[in-house]
MIMAR-144341 format. One record per residue (C-alpha): x negated, y, z. Coordinates in steps of 0.001 Angstrom, whole numbers, padded with zeros to 6 digits, always signed. Layout:
<pts>
XYZ...
</pts>
This chain:
<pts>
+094194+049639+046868+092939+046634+044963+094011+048285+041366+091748+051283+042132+088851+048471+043440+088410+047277+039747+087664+049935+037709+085179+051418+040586+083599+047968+040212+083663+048034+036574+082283+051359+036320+079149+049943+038885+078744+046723+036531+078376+049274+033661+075901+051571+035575+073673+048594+036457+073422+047107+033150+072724+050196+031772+069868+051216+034654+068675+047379+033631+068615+048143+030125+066254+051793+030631+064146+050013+033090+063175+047177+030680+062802+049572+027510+060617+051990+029791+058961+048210+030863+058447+046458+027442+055418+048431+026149+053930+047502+029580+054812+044096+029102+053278+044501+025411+050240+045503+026820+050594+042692+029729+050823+039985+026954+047863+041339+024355+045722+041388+027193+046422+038187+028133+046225+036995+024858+043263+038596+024091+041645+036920+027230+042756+033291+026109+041111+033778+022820+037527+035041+024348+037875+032211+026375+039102+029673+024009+035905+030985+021668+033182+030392+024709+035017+026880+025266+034854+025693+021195+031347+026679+021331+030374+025133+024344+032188+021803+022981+030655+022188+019605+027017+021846+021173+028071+018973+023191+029647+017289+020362+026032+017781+018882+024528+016806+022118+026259+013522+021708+025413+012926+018242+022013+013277+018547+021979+011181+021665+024027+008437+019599+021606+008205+017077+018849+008120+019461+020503+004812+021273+020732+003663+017591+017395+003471+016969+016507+001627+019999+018935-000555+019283+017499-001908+015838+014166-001601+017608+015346-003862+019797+017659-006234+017930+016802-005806+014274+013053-007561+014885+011212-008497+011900+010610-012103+010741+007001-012796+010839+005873-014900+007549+004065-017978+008760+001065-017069+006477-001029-014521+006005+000203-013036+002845-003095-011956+000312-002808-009480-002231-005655-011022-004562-005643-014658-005276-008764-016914-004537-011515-016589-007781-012694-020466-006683-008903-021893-006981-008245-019518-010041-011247-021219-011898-009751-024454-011100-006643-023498-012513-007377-022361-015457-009575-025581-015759-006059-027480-015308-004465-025123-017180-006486-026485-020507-005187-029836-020245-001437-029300-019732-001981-027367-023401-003752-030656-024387-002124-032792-027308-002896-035939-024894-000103-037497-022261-003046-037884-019882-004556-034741-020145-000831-033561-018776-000964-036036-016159-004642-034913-014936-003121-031198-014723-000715-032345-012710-002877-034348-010407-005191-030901-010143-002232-028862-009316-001041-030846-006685-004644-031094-005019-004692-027390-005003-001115-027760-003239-002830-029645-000708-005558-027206-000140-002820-023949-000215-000610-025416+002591-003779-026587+004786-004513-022786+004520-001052-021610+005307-001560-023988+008850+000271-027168+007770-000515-030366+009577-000167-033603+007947-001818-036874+006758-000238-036110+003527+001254-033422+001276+004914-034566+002021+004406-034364+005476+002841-031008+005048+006280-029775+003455+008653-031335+005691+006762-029217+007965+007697-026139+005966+010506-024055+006516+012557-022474+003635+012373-019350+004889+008948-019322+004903+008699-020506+001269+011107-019406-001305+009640-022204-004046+009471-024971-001430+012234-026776-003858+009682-026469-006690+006610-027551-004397+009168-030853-003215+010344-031283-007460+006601-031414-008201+004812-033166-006331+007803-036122-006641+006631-035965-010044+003018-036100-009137+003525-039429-006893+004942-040964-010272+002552-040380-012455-000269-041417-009665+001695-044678-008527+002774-045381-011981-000066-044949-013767-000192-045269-017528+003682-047111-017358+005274-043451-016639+006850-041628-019626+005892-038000-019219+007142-036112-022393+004880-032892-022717+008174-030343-022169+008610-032504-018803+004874-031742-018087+004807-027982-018705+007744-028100-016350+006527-029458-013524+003337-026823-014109+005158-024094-013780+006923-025388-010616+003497-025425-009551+002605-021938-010857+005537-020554-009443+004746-021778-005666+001190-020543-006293+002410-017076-007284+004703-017010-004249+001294-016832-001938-000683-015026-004653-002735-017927-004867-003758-017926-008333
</pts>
């Protein structure tokens, strides 16, 4: 009996692979169909989801730039000058300057050291304006800050120069190059506050 068993089990293998194989043939185009619909769905949705994420990406940005400009509202604060900056200079004080200006183009050595003496007076009278305390002009400029005046180096060079000729009198050497020099230090700090 067991010889006759294996080909009537053979023949049932071969019947059920064969039923298997019409069943899935008669089943792919409904699996097909299955899978483009699926497919189909995934890419509406994947469409409604990239749009939605684009216009929260832009959302974001936006909101980003708005915390940025808080930011340097908040942090980025502008240095206040110490002065009052003018846009015209003062007629009075440009008078006066071109007075001085006459005797630094002088041939005489004390002509030079009488500009220099004007210029620093005016010095005086441009750093009481700015709000400078002091019994002198030194103190006035230690009283400065250099980041409220770029030419304080030039105001500090000149009137050094200006205490020489006034303490030395007549015994200080001032070659006329020397003397134009020191005048446009001067000039220079007076064109920083449009002062001439």
């Amino acid at each position: 009996m067991l010889p006759s068993a294996i080909p009537n089990s053979s023949a049932d293998i071969f019947s059920f692979i064969s039923t298997f194989a019409r069943s899935l043939i008669d089943f792919l185009p409904a699996l097909g169909q299955i899978v483009k619909d699926i497919f189909g769905f995934l890419v509406g949705i994947s469409l409604v989801l990239s749009l939605f994420f684009f216009i929260g990406i832009i959302y974001c940005v936006q909101g980003l730039k708005l915390i940025r400009q808080r930011e340097s509202e908040i942090y980025d604060t502008k240095v206040e000058p110490a002065f009052e900056a003018v846009g015209t200079g003062d007629a009075v004080l440009a008078n006066r300057w071109e007075s001085a200006k006459k005797h630094i183009e002088s041939d005489n050595p004390n002509d030079w050291k009488q500009a220099i003496m004007e210029a620093d007076i005016i010095l005086d009278e441009l750093l009481t304006r700015l709000g400078y305390q002091g019994a002198t002009i030194g103190d006035k400029l230690k009283r400065v800050n250099a980041g409220d005046m770029k030419t304080l180096n030039d105001a500090w060079e000149a009137h050094k120069i200006r205490n020489q000729v006034a303490h030395e009198g007549s015994a200080f050497s001032l070659s006329h190059h020397d003397a134009k020099e020191v005048w446009h230090r001067y000039k220079r700090v007076f064109e920083e506050f449009y002062y001439i």
